[in-house]
BAMI-406663 format. One record per residue (C-alpha): x, y, z; residue number from 0; residue in three letters. Coordinates in steps of 0.2 Angstrom, whole numbers, plus 5000, padded with zeros to 4 digits. Layout:
BAMI-406663
<atom c1="X" c2="Y" c3="Z" seq="NUM" type="ALA"/>
...
end
This chain:
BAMI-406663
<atom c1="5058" c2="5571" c3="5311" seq="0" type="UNK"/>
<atom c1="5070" c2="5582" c3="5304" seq="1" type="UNK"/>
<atom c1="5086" c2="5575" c3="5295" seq="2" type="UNK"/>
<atom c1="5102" c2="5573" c3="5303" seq="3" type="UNK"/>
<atom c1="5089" c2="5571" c3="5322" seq="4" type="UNK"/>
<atom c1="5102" c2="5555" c3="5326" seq="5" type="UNK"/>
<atom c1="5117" c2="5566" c3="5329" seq="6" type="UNK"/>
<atom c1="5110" c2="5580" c3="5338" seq="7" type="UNK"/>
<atom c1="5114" c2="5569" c3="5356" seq="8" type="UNK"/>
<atom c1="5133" c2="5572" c3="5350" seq="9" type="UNK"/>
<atom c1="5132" c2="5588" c3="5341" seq="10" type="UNK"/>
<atom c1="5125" c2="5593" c3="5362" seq="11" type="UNK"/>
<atom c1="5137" c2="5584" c3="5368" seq="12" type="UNK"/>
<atom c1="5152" c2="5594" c3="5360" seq="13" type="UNK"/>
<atom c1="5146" c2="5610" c3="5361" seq="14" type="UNK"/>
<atom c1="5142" c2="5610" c3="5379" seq="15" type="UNK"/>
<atom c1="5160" c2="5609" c3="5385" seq="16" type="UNK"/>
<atom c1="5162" c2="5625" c3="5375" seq="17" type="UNK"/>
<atom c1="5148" c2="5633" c3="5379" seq="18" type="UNK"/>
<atom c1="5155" c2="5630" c3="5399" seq="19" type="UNK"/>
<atom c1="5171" c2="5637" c3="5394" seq="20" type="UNK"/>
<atom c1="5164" c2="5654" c3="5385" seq="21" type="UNK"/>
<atom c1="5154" c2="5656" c3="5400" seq="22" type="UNK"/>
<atom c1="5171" c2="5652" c3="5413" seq="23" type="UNK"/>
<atom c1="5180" c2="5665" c3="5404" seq="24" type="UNK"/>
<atom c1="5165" c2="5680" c3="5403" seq="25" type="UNK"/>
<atom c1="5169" c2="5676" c3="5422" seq="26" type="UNK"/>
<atom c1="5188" c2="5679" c3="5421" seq="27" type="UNK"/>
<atom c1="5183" c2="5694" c3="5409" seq="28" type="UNK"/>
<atom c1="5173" c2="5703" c3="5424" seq="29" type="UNK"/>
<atom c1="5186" c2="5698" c3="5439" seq="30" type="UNK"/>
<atom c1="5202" c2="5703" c3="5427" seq="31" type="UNK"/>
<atom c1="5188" c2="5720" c3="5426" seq="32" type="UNK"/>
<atom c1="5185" c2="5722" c3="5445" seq="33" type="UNK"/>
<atom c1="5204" c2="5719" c3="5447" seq="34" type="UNK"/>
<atom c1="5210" c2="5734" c3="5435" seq="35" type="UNK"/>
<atom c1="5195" c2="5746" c3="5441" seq="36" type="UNK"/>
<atom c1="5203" c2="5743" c3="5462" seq="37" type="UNK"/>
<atom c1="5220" c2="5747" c3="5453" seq="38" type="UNK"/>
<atom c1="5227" c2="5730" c3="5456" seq="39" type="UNK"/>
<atom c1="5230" c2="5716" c3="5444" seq="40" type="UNK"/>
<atom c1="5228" c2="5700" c3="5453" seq="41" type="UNK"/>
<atom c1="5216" c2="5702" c3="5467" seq="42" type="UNK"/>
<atom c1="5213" c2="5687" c3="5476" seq="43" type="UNK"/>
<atom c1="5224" c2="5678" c3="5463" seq="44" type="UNK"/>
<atom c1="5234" c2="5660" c3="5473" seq="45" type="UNK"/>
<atom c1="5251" c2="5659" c3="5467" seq="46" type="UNK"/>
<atom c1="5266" c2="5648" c3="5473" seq="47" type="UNK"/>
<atom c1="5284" c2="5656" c3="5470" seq="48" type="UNK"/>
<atom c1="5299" c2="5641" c3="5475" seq="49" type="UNK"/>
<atom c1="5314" c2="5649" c3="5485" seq="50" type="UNK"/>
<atom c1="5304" c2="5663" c3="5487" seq="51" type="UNK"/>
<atom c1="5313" c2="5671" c3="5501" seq="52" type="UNK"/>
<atom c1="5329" c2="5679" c3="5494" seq="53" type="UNK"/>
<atom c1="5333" c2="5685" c3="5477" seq="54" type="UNK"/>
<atom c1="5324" c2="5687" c3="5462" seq="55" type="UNK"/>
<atom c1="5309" c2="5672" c3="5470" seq="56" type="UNK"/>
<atom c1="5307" c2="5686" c3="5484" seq="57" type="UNK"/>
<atom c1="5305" c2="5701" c3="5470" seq="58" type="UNK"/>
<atom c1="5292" c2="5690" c3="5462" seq="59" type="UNK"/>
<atom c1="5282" c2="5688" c3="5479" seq="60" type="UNK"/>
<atom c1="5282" c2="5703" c3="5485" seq="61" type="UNK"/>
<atom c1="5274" c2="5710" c3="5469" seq="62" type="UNK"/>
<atom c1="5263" c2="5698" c3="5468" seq="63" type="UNK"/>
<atom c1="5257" c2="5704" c3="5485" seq="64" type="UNK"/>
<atom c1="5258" c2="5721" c3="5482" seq="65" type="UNK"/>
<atom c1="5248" c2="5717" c3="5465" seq="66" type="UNK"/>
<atom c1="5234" c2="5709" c3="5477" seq="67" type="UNK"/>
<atom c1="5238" c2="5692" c3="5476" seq="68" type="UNK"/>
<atom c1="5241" c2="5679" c3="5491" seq="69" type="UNK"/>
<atom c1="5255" c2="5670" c3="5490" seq="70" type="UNK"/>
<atom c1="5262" c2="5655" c3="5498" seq="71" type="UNK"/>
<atom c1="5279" c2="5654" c3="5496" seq="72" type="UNK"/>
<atom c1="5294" c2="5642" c3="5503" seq="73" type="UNK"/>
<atom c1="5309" c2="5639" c3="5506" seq="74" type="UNK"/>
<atom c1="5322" c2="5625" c3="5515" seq="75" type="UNK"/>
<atom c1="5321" c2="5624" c3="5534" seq="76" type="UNK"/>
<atom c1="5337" c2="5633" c3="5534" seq="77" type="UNK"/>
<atom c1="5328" c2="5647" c3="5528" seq="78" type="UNK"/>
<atom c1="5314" c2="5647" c3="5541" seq="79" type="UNK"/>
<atom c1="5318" c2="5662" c3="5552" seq="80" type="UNK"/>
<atom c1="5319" c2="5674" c3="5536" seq="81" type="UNK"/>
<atom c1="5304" c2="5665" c3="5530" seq="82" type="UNK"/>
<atom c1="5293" c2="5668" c3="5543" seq="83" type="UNK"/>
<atom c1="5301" c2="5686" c3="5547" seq="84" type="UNK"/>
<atom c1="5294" c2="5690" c3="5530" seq="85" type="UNK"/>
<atom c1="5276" c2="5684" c3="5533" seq="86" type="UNK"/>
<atom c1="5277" c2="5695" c3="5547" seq="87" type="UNK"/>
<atom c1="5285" c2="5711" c3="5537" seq="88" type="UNK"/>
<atom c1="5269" c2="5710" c3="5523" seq="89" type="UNK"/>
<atom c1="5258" c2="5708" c3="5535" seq="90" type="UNK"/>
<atom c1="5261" c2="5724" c3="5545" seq="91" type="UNK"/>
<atom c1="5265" c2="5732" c3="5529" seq="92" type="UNK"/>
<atom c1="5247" c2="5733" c3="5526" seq="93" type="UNK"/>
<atom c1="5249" c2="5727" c3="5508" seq="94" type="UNK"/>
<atom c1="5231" c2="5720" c3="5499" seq="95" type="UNK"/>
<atom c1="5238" c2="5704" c3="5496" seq="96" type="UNK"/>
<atom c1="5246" c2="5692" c3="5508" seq="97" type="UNK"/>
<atom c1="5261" c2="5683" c3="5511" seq="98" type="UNK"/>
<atom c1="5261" c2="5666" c3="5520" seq="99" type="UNK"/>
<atom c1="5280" c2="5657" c3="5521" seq="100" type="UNK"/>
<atom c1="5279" c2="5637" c3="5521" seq="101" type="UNK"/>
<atom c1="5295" c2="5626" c3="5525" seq="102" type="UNK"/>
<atom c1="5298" c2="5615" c3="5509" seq="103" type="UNK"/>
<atom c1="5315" c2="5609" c3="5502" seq="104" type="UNK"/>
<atom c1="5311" c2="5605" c3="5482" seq="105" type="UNK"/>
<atom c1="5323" c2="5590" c3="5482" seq="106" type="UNK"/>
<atom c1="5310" c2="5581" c3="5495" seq="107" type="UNK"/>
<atom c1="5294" c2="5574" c3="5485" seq="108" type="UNK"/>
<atom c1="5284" c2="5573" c3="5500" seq="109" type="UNK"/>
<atom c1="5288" c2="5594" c3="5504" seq="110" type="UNK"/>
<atom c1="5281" c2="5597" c3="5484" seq="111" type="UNK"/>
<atom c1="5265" c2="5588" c3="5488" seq="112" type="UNK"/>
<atom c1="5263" c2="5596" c3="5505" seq="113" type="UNK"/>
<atom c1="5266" c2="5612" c3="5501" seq="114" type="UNK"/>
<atom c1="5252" c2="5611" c3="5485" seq="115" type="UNK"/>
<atom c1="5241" c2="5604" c3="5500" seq="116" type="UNK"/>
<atom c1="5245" c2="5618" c3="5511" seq="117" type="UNK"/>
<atom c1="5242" c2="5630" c3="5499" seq="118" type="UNK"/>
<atom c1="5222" c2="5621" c3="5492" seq="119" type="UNK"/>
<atom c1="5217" c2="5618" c3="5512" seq="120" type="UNK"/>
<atom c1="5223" c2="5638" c3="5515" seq="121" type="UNK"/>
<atom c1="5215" c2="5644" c3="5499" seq="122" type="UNK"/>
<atom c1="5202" c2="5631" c3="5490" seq="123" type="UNK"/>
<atom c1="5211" c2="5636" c3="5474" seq="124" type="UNK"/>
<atom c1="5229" c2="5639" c3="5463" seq="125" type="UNK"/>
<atom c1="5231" c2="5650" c3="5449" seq="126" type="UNK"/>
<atom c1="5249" c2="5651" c3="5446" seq="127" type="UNK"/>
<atom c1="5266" c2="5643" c3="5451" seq="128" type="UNK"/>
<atom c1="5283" c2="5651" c3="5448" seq="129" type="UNK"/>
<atom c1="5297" c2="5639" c3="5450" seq="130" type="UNK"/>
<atom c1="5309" c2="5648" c3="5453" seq="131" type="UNK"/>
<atom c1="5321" c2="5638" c3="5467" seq="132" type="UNK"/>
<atom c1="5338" c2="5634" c3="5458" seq="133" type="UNK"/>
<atom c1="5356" c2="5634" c3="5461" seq="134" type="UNK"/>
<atom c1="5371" c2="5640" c3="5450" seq="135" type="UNK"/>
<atom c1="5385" c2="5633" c3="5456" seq="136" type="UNK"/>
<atom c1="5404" c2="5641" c3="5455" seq="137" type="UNK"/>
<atom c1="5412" c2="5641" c3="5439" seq="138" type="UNK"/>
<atom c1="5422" c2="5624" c3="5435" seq="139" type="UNK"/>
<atom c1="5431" c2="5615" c3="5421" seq="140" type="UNK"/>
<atom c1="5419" c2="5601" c3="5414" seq="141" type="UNK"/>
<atom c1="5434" c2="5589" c3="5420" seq="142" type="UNK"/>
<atom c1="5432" c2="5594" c3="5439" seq="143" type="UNK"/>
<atom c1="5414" c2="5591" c3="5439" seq="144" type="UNK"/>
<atom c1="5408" c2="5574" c3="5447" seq="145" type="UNK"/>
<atom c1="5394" c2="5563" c3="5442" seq="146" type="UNK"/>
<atom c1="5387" c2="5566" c3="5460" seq="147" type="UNK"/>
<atom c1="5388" c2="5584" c3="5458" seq="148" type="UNK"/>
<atom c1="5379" c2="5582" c3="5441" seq="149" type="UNK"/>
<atom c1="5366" c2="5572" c3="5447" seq="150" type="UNK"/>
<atom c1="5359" c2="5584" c3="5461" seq="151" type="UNK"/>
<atom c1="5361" c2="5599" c3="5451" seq="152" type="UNK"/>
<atom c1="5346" c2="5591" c3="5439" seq="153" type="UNK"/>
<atom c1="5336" c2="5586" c3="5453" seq="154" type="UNK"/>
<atom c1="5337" c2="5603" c3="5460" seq="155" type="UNK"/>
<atom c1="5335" c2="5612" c3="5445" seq="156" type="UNK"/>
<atom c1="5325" c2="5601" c3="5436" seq="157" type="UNK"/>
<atom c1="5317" c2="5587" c3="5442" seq="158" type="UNK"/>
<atom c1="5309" c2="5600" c3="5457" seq="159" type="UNK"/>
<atom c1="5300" c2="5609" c3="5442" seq="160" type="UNK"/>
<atom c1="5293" c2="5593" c3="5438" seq="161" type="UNK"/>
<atom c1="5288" c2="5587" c3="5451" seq="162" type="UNK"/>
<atom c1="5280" c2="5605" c3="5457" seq="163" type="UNK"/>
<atom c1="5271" c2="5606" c3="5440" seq="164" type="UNK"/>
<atom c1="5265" c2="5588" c3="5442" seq="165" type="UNK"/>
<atom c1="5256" c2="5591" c3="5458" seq="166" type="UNK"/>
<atom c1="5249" c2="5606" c3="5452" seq="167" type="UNK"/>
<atom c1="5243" c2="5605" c3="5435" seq="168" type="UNK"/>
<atom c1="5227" c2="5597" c3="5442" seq="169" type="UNK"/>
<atom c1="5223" c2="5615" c3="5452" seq="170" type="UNK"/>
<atom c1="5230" c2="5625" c3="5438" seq="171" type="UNK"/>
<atom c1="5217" c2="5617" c3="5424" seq="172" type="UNK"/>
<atom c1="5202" c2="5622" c3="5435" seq="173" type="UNK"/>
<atom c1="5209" c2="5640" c3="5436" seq="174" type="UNK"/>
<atom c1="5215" c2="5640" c3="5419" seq="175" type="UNK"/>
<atom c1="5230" c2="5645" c3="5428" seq="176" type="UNK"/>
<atom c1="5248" c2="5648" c3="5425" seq="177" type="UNK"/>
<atom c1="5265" c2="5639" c3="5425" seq="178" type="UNK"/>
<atom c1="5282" c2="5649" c3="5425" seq="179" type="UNK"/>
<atom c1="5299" c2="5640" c3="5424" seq="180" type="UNK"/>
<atom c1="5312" c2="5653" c3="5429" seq="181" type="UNK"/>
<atom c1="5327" c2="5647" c3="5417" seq="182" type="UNK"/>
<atom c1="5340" c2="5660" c3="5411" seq="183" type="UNK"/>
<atom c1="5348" c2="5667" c3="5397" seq="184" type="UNK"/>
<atom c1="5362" c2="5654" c3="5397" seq="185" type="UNK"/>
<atom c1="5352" c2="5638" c3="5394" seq="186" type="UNK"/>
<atom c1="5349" c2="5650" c3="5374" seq="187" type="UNK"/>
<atom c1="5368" c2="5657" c3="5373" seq="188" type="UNK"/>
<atom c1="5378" c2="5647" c3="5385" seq="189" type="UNK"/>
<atom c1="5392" c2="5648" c3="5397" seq="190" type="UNK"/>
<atom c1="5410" c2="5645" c3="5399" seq="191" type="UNK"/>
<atom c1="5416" c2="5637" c3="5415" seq="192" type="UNK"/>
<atom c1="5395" c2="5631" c3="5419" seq="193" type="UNK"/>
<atom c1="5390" c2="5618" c3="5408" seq="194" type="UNK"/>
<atom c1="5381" c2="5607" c3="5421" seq="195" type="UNK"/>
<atom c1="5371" c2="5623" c3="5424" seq="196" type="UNK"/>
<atom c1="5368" c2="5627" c3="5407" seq="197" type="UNK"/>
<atom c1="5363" c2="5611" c3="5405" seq="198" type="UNK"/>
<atom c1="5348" c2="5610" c3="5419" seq="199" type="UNK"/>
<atom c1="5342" c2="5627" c3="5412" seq="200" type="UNK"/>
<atom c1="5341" c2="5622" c3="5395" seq="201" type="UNK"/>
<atom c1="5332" c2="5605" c3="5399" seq="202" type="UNK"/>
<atom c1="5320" c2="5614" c3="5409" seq="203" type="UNK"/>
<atom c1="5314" c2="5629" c3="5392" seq="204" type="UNK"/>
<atom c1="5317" c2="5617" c3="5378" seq="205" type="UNK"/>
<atom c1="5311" c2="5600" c3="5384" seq="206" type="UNK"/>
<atom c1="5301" c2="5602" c3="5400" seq="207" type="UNK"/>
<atom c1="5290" c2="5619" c3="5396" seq="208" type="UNK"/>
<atom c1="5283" c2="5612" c3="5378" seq="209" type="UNK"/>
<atom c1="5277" c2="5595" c3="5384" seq="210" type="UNK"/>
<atom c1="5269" c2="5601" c3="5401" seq="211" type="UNK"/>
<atom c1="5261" c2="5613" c3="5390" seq="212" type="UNK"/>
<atom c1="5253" c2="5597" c3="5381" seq="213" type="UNK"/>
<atom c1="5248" c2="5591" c3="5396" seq="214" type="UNK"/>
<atom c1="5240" c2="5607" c3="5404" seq="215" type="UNK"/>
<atom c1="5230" c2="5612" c3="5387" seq="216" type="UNK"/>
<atom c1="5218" c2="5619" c3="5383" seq="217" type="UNK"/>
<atom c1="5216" c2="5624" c3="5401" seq="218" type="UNK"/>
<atom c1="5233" c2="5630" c3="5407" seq="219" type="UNK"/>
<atom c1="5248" c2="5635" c3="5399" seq="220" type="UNK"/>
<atom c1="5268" c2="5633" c3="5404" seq="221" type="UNK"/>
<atom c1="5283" c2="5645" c3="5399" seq="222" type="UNK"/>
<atom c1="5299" c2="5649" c3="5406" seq="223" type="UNK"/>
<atom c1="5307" c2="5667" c3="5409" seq="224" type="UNK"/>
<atom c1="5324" c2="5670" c3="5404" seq="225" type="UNK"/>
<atom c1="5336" c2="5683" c3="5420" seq="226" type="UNK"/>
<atom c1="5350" c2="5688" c3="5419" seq="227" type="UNK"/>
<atom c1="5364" c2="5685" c3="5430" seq="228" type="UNK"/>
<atom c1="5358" c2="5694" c3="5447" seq="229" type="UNK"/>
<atom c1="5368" c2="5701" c3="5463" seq="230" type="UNK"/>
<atom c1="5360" c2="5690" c3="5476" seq="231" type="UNK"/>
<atom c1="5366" c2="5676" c3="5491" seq="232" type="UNK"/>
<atom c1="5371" c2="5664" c3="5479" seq="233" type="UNK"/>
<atom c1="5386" c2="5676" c3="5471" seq="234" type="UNK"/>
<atom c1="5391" c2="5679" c3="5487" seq="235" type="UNK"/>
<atom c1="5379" c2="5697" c3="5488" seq="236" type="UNK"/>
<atom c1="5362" c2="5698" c3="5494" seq="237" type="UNK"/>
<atom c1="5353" c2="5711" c3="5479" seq="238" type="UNK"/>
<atom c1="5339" c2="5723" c3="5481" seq="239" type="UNK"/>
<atom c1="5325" c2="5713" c3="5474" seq="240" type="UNK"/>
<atom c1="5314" c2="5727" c3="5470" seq="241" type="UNK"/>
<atom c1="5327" c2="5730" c3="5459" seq="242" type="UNK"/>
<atom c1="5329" c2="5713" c3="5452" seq="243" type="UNK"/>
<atom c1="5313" c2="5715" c3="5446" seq="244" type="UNK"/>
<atom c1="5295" c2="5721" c3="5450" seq="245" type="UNK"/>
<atom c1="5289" c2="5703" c3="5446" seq="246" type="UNK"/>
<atom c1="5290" c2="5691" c3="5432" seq="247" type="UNK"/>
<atom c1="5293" c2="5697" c3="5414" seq="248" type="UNK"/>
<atom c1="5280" c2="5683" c3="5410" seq="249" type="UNK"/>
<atom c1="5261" c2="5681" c3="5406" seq="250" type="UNK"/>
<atom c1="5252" c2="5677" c3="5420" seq="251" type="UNK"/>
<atom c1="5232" c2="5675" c3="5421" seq="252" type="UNK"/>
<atom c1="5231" c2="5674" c3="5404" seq="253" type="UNK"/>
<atom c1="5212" c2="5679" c3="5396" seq="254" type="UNK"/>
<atom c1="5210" c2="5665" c3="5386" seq="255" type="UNK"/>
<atom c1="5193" c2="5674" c3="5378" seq="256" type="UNK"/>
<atom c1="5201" c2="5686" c3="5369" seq="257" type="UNK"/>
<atom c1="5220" c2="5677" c3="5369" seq="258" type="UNK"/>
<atom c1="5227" c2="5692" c3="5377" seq="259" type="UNK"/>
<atom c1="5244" c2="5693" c3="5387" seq="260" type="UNK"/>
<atom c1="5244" c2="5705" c3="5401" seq="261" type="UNK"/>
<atom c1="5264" c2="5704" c3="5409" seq="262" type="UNK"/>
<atom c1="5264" c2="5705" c3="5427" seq="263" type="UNK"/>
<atom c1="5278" c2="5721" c3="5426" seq="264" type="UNK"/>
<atom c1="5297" c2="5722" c3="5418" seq="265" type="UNK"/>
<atom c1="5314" c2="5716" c3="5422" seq="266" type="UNK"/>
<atom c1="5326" c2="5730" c3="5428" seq="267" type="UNK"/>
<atom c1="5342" c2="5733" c3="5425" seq="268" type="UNK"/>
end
């Protein structure tokens, strides 16, 4: 018997993991291949966008479905009408990806774990999840602001990102997918007359994106993206999203083979 014969059960043990995940990844190689050669970057890619019908969320999903991907995104009941009358706009538009509108309200637990259900019944499958519902509210002096008000600002801004990403890191590390926080360039440089806001924002890229990104690795990887201010409904204006942006200025679908980024477009001013 050769030397050394006793370990060879563990040295196979550790190396067929690996071995699983070069092959996983030759995979990834030849669909990211297939995607480029039809002219689209995320064919048959399954993404999630929060508050995805107004503002810089719909941006994000219509690029992803213009890019090829299918997309399941939400919003509150409040928002249904707009909601479904933007299902029905992709879909006669002909686009190569699809658009499919679920009612969820990401202060309600049970909505989050529905719509990752709805969305791996529709599908089988999830690659990426943009949380990106929020709220910023008026500008106030730190003395008007009330506990209450405090307190439902995190919840929406930043216990809905955890939750979201709890219930869909299991999907993402079978795709090897992606986890984009949309946070903003105040929770970096600050702002006068917004500290509750500042404050959610800054929880969400200094605390929340390092540890989920523990949790996800090596499979999956969490980050946020930094807007600016934007024109949309919450400032009293709806924006032109197309101009907001022509998707996320963030790497999604990342090749973890070669440990190349490959941004899914640019911001605009």
């Amino acid at each position: 018997m050769l030397g050394g014969g006793g370990r060879r059960p563990h040295v196979a043990a550790t190396l067929r993991p690996k071995i699983s995940w070069i092959f996983g990844n030759l995979e990834e190689l030849r669909q990211a291949e297939a995607g480029m050669a039809s002219g689209l970057r995320y064919p048959g890619k399954v993404v999630i966008v929060t508050g995805g019908t107004r503002g810089i969320g719909e941006g994000i999903m219509r690029e992803f479905v213009r890019q090829g991907a299918k997309v399941v995104f939400c919003a509150p009941e409040s928002e249904g009408e707009r909601g479904q009358a933007l299902q029905r706009e992709l879909k006669d538009s002909g686009s190569p990806g699809e658009g499919r509108f679920q009612v969820c309200d990401v202060l309600s637990e049970m909505d989050i774990k529905n719509l990752v259900s709805v969305t791996i019944e529709h599908y089988g499958r999830l690659d990426c999840l943009v949380n990106n519902a929020g709220w910023h509210p008026p500008e106030q002096q730190m003395d008007d602001v009330t506990a209450q008000e405090f307190r439902h600002l995190i919840d929406l801004n930043v216990v809905s990102c955890f939750l979201m990403a709890k219930y869909a890191l299991p999907y993402l590390r079978k795709t090897k997918g992606n986890l984009i926080n949309i946070s903003s360039l105040v929770s970096i440089m600050g702002q006068k007359y917004a500290v509750p806001y500042v404050a959610t924002k800054h929880l969400t890229w200094e605390y929340l994106d390092p540890y989920v990104g523990k949790s996800s690795k090596p499979y999956s990887q969490s980050r946020s993206n930094h807007p600016g201010r934007q024109k949309c409904s919450a400032f009293g204006t709806d924006g032109d999203p197309s101009r907001m942006c022509s998707c996320c200025f963030v790497p999604c679908f990342r090749c973890h083979l070669l440990h190349w980024y490959r941004p899914c477009a640019q911001w605009r001013s």
